[in-house]
C-alpha angles and dihedrals in degrees: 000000000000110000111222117213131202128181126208138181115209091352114126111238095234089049088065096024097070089045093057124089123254091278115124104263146213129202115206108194106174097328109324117100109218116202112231117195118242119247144204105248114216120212094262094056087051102064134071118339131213129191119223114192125186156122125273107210136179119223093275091061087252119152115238113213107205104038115153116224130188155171106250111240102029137053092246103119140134131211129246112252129229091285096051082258117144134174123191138170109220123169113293086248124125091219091054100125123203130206132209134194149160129185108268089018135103109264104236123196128186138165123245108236103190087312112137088182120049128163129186142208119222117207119207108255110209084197094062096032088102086061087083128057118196115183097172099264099060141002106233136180104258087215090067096033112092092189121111110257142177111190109185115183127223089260096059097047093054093045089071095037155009104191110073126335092250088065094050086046097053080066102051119045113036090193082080108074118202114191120235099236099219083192116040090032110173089350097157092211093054122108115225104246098214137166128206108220097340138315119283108177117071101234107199093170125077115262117228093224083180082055130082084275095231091131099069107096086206105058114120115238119243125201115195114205101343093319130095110246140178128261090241090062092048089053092054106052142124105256091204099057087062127109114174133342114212122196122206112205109174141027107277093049099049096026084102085069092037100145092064112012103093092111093045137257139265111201106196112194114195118202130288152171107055125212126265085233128074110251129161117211115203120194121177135171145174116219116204114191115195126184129254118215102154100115084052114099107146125153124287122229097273096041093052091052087046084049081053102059097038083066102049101253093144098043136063127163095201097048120115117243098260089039083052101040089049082052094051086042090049086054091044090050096046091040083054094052090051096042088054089058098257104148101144117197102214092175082071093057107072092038130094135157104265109216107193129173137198136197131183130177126192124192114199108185129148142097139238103310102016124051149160158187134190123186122193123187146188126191130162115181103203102202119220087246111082117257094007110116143138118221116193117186102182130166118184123190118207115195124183125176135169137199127175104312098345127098115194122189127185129179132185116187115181112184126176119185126176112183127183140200121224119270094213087087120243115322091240084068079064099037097057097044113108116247090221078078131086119206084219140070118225094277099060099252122124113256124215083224121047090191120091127227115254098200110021110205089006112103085193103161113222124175122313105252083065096055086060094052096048084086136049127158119241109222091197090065095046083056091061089060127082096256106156110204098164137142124200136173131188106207126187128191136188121186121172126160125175113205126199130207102200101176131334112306093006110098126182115200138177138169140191128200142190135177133186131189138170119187134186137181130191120192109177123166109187128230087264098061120120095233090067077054098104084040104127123225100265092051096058088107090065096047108115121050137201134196118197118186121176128193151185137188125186114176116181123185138155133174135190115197130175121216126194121162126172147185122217125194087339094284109065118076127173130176119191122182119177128173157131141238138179137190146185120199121184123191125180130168133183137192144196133192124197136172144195108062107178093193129032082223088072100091101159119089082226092077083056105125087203149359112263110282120281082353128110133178113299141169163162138265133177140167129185127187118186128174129176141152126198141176130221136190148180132189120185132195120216083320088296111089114044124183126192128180124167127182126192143178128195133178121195123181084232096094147045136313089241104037101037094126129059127190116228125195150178139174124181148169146182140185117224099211098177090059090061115109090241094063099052113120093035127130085226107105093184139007117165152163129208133169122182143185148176147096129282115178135213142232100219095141135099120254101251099027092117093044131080112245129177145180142249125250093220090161098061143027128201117204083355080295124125110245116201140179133229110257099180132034116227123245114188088184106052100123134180121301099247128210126201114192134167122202121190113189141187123193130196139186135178128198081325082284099081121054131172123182125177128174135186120203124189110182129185116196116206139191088015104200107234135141112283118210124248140188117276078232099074097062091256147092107207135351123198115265139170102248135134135044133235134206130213132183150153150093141275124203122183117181123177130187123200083188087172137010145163111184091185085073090031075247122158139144105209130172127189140186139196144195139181137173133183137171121184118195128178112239104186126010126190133234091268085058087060105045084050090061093055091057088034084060088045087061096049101061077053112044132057090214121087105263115223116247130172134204151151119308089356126127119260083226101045113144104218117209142146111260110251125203080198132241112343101233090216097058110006090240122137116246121217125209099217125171124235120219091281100055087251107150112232134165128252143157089222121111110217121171094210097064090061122138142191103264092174154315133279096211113081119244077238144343136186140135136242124223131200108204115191129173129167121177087317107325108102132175124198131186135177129193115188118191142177129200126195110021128133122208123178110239105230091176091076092045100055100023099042120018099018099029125137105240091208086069131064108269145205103284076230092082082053096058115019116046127102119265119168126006122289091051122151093199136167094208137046120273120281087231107070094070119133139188110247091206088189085048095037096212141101132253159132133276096294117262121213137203105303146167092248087071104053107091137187111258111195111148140179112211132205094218122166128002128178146191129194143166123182124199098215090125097057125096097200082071093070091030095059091051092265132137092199148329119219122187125192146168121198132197126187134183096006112163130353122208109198137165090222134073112220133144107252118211099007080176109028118016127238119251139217107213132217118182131187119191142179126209122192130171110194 
């Protein structure tokens, strides 16, 4: 049979193809011939033929390369080109109806007419957003893609919160589990410490949450807009510049990223493609932060001198005449105060209500070839603590420009950002004074010592534990002076990538990237300050203190990656993306600390009389250079079986000569049921399986930790030479961290209303990097080492229910419900872990907190305490449950740390959370409950507040009400009468209480977590009238209320807040 053969230029294949006679055919587009399969032609493709030309747009007048667009009722179809442009022949027949449609867009249909140019104008579907993954390398269909993804859209993240895009996600995907900070509460200048789907690196270091978080091993990585980027950058971005976030969960989602995905990943997509037409976006909001002191219930004024008592504070049989009658002055003094009506409530004094406010404004302008877009924000945070804040100024220009078959994108992003802490000290300095205090004498005036003299001009000397409670510091007055505790950063990014579109189906893409930031931080107390109080006078010179520290931060990185993706004989589809990337991060700090300040005026580190005592300039460096390139593909078949693999390699200077480059890898697949001819006809929309493996590695070590590094002798010179010591010990073999993780999935969809999604994961961590022991022998102590395993596991199960909508009114009435679970259990640990333990047991016979041990087969989150049988009613003494040689339980009142045992787990059995979603012609209500069930927590707050709580402090009202007293008793605490005075400690308290099982409670807790209010005013006329594209109204709430089965105190050094939001938003 003769081949005929056409050549085009610009003109899409099927276009020609459907026009052409059953002869086998060949397309020639530029110089490569394309095989089209020959066809049957029916009687209506063989009669008159009309051509229909136009352009396929989004919202925003952008143009959309890859529509599809067809003829309803055939196959026959053709494909938008670069420019959004299509042409296609249909049947010369009115009634002829296209479709068009384009992967997280509305599908549109319309009937020709006698049009021979028709465009359309796509509009986004958030039914059909999770249709798309991005992970930051590569958009791909989410029908043909077996990873585990979690794509969330601007909208719904905005719909749980209006202050940064980590406190919306913490909302929405339980999988991600951010920790509650008992310490640092609502602090505005704290990062979240948070896991994806467990930790799988053993951190025996503290992490600096008020730091840019990059020593925690289990952070997960984020990448913003195809780069990786810090926690602290996400915090601090602008909410409405963001388009989607997309979580990988599992390996062969996140495999593209290997080297440095074990802990997941977060892909954050910021806006594009602005519109040919100028339009301004406003967005405005007020923040309130109010306090949350809930958890709070100490003594009141009446209650702490009855404690005291109780104690014998006022009484002491050993004391000499003048020691006793200054104690029972001291009573008469304190029962007149309260008698007066003084009761001060010191938790009050720090608070305030922190009114905060954000704006951001975004231009879109441009025209066909040519756009941009330029977004500027505001936003102050004011904390719930006085004086403590976090101010960001960022702009941000967006410039896209396109010429033939190039697209060229360039991005520039400045952000400056200056936080403070509150100079009013940390709330547990409040929470701990006595209200029978004032923080004022009896002039109104605030005094250095709330505690007032006994014996004014008598230097009478009573017993020791009164000479530490003549003087107490008053916070309030150290806030008056001109202390500067403040942190600020420049950063500037430059982002620019350059696609091009080589031939239909083949993409060539790069991207550069560079980031510079400078950071600062200033932390002055003046010579007035309280805590230069106990100073002697030979020591006034030293009084006023600064701490400078400097930093920098370049990152450089740049990828190339090539696309192809093609569809054979409409059944076979395959997708290959290969590609490299490097980068070279450099990170240096350095710090200064200077004393002797004469004045609190003098702000600046250059009026310091002296470097700190016995202290000189020192600092930090660290580079990092990491290169890798991978290659990832998909085949599908018919849209049913679908197929991914991915293989990476990646080299970092951070390990050793012999082990610098690891090998990453992922295979999946997944059945698409409800594609399957024997389910046509059906009401289920999707029904799928999918099952994945592979490895992904971490970079949880420190930059130098295979090198050899060593230290000046400064102090001393041999033969007028440096001498200088070896500080770590080299390993050539220190290699990645590997994870080996396995995900299983089931998908299910009814009627697009009903969903259902579980997964099952199943991890492996190899070559954990931990010290290593050595012999006292080397020199050293410990060298880093792969050793250990750990284990994570657990499920993740997702249901959502659409019970009634009417899309006409953008009316709709949704629930949803969530549930995650995960256990992680070490599976080896190594000799240092061992040797950690010892010293982990020496601080428990010490300590009243659990201590952290790890060991085989345990798990990473496992509380450590001594079994208790309670208080014994006869004595009010605590009995122990211990073990003999020979593992026979007996009883004791002996506290022995040997005899520890694992009384619970801090990770829940599960946690979630459950939404309500109304709207009704505008008017829309969210909430969101999150929840947890099975966890244990030790309650500290008993420990330090009742039982070992310092009598010369305010206390727990618990110690008031519920320690045993006579005998009888069925109490929950020790007896009142066991306290003694630590002379070396100066304090009073009871018998010590170590870490016990009494204390190990059950947390399961139900959280108000998100509500919100909206109205749009999409109904009404006097919008377009007035020039306006839309008004959108909207009041947030966050963290209302918490329900928990355990009594803590929440936030001892930054409160905890409750958050109202009120926000505008105008399209012009």
């Amino acid at each position: 049979m003769k081949k005929k053969q056409l050549y085009g230029r610009g003109v899409p294949m099927l276009c020609i193809a459907c026009q052409l006679t059953v002869a086998p055919l060949f397309f020639s587009s530029h110089v490569q011939a394309v095989p089209v399969a020959p066809t049957i032609l029916t009687t209506a493709q063989t009669q008159e033929m009309r051509t229909i030309k136009g352009i396929v747009r989004d919202v925003n007048n952008q143009p959309l390369p890859g529509a599809t667009i067809r003829i309803k009722g055939t196959s026959t179809g053709v494909v938008s080109d670069v420019d959004g442009n299509y042409t296609i022949a249909v049947p010369d027949d009115p009634n002829t109806t296209l479709l068009v449609s384009f992967v997280g867009m509305k599908t549109q249909e319309q009937k020709i007419g006698k049009s021979t140019a028709l465009n359309f104008i796509l509009e986004e579907d958030a039914t059909v957003l999770d249709q798309v993954v991005v992970n930051g390398v590569f958009e791909r269909k989410a029908n043909t893609f077996t990873g585990s993804v979690r794509t969330i859209g601007k909208d719904d993240l905005k719909r749980v919160g209006n202050s940064n895009v980590l406190q919306s996600l913490k909302n929405l995907d339980p999988s991600i589990m951010f920790f509650d900070n008992m310490s640092l509460g609502s602090d505005p200048n704290a990062m979240p410490e948070m896991v994806l789907r467990g930790k799988s690196s053993i951190n025996m270091e503290d992490v600096d949450l008020k730091a840019t978080y990059q020593n925690d091993p289990n952070a997960p990585l984020f990448v913003l807009d195809g780069f990786e980027t810090s926690l602290q950058k996400i915090m601090d971005l602008d909410m409405d510049r963001v388009e989607s976030l997309t979580i990988l969960k599992d390996a062969s989602a996140k495999a593209i990223y290997g080297s440095k995905a074990a802990n997941g990943v977060i892909v954050i997509e910021l806006k594009k493609n602005p519109s040919g037409d100028l339009r301004v976006t406003y967005n405005g909001s007020m923040e309130i932060e109010a306090p949350d002191l809930s958890s709070y219930d100490l003594c009141n004024a009446a209650e702490k001198l009855e404690v005291e008592q109780a104690f014998g504070m006022f009484n002491d049989p050993g004391a000499d005449f003048e020691s006793q009658r200054m104690m029972i002055k001291m009573y008469n003094q304190r029962q007149s105060a309260v008698k007066s009506g003084i009761n001060t409530d010191w938790i009050s004094k720090p608070l305030r209500l922190g009114v905060g406010n954000k704006h951001s404004l975004s231009v879109e302008l441009g025209d066909k070839a040519l756009q941009a877009i330029v977004d500027l924000s505001y936003q102050n945070i004011k904390g719930v603590m006085k004086g403590s804040d976090r101010t960001n100024i960022s702009g941000a220009i967006s410039l896209l420009y396109r010429h033939q078959n190039f697209l060229f994108r360039n991005q520039l992003t400045i952000t400056s950002n200056e936080a403070h802490d509150s100079k009013y000290g940390t709330f547990d300095e409040y929470t701990k004074l006595n209200p029978y205090y004032t923080p004022y004498d009896q002039y109104g005036h605030l005094t250095d010592n709330i505690v007032p003299s006994l014996d004014p001009g008598n230097s009478v000397t009573v017993n020791a534990w009164y000479e530490d409670i003549e003087f107490e510091a008053n916070p309030l007055y150290n806030a008056q002076l001109n202390t500067l505790l403040q942190d600020k950063y420049v950063d500037i990014t430059n982002n620019f990538e350059l696609q091009w579109f080589v031939m239909t189906g083949l993409k060539a893409t790069a991207r550069f990237g560079l980031t510079e930031q400078r950071s600062r931080s200033d932390e002055f107390y003046p010579s007035d300050h309280l805590k230069f109080a106990s100073y002697s006078t030979d020591r006034l010179t030293e009084k006023g203190s600064y701490d400078l520290e400097n930093g920098e931060q370049h990152s450089l990185s740049g990828k190339f990656d090539v696309q192809y993706n093609k569809n054979f004989l409409s059944v076979h589809d395959i997708f290959v993306n290969a590609g490299f990337d490097l980068s070279r991060k450099q990170s240096s700090t350095n710090l200064q600390q200077a004393e002797g300040f004469p004045s609190d005026k003098m702000t600046d580190i250059i009026f310091a009389r002296q470097y700190l005592k016995d202290a000189k300039p020192k600092g930090t460096e660290e580079t990092v250079k990491d290169f890798g390139y991978y290659l990832s593909a998909n085949y599908s078949y018919d849209n049913r079986l679908n197929f991914d693999a991915t293989f990476r390699q990646s080299a970092s200077s951070m390990y050793g000569a012999n082990s610098r480059w690891g090998k990453f890898w992922s295979v999946g697949g997944s059945w698409n049921i409800h594609n399957e001819s024997w389910m046509e006809g059906s009401n289920i929309t999707q029904l799928r399986l999918r099952a994945t493996t592979g490895s992904t590695g971490s970079q949880s070590s420190a930059a130098y930790n295979a090198l050899a590094s060593y230290e000046y002798f400064l102090d001393k010179t041999y033969g007028g030479q440096l001498g200088a010591q070896l500080l770590n010990m080299r390993n050539e073999d220190l290699k990645w961290q590997e994870k080996v993780e396995q995900n299983y999935g089931f998908d299910f969809n009814y009627k697009n209303r009903y969903s259902f999604t579980f997964e099952y994961y199943h991890s492996i961590t190899n070559n954990a990097v931990n010290p290593l022991s050595l012999a006292p022998s080397t020199g050293f102590t410990t060298v880093q080492e792969n050793v250990g395993k750990v284990l994570n596991r657990g499920f993740d199960l997702r249901a959502g229910a659409t019970v009634w909508q009417q899309p006409a009114d953008r009316s709709y009435l949704s629930f949803s419900l969530m549930i995650s679970r995960n256990k992680n259990i070490l599976k080896e640990i190594s000799e240092a872990m061992r040797s950690y333990n010892e010293q982990q047991e020496k601080l428990a016979t010490e300590g009243n907190v659990p201590v952290q041990k790890y060991y085989d087969g345990v798990s990473m989150d496992a509380i450590w305490a001594m079994p208790s049988l309670g208080i014994d009613p006869a004595n009010g003494r605590e009995i122990y449950i211990a073990k003999d040689e020979n593992g026979n339980p007996y009883r004791t009142y002996t506290y022995d740390a040997a005899q520890q045992v694992i009384c619970g787990d801090e990770l829940p059995k599960f946690q979630g959370n459950a939404g309500v979603n109304f709207e009704y012609k505008g008017f829309g209500i969210n909430a969101v409950l999150t929840y947890q069930y099975g966890a244990k927590m030790y309650n500290q707050t008993l420990v330090d507040k009742v039982e070992n709580a310092d009598m010369k402090y305010n206390v727990d009202r618990r110690i008031y009400t519920d320690r045993w007293r006579k005998p009888g008793d069925i109490a929950l605490y020790k007896a009142i009468s066991e306290e003694v005075y630590v002379s070396e400690k100066q304090q009073f308290a009871s018998e010590k209480t170590y870490p016990t099982s009494r204390f190990v409670q059950k947390r399961n807790e139900l959280k108000i977590s998100s509500l919100q209010l909206s109205y749009d005013f999409f109904r009404h006329d006097f919008v377009k009238k007035i020039g306006l594209e839309r008004i959108l109204l909207r009041f947030n709430a966050n963290d209302l209320f918490t329900f928990s089965s355990i009594d803590i105190e929440r936030g001892t050094s930054y409160p905890f807040a409750r958050t109202f939001n009120f926000s505008l938003n105008v399209t012009l």
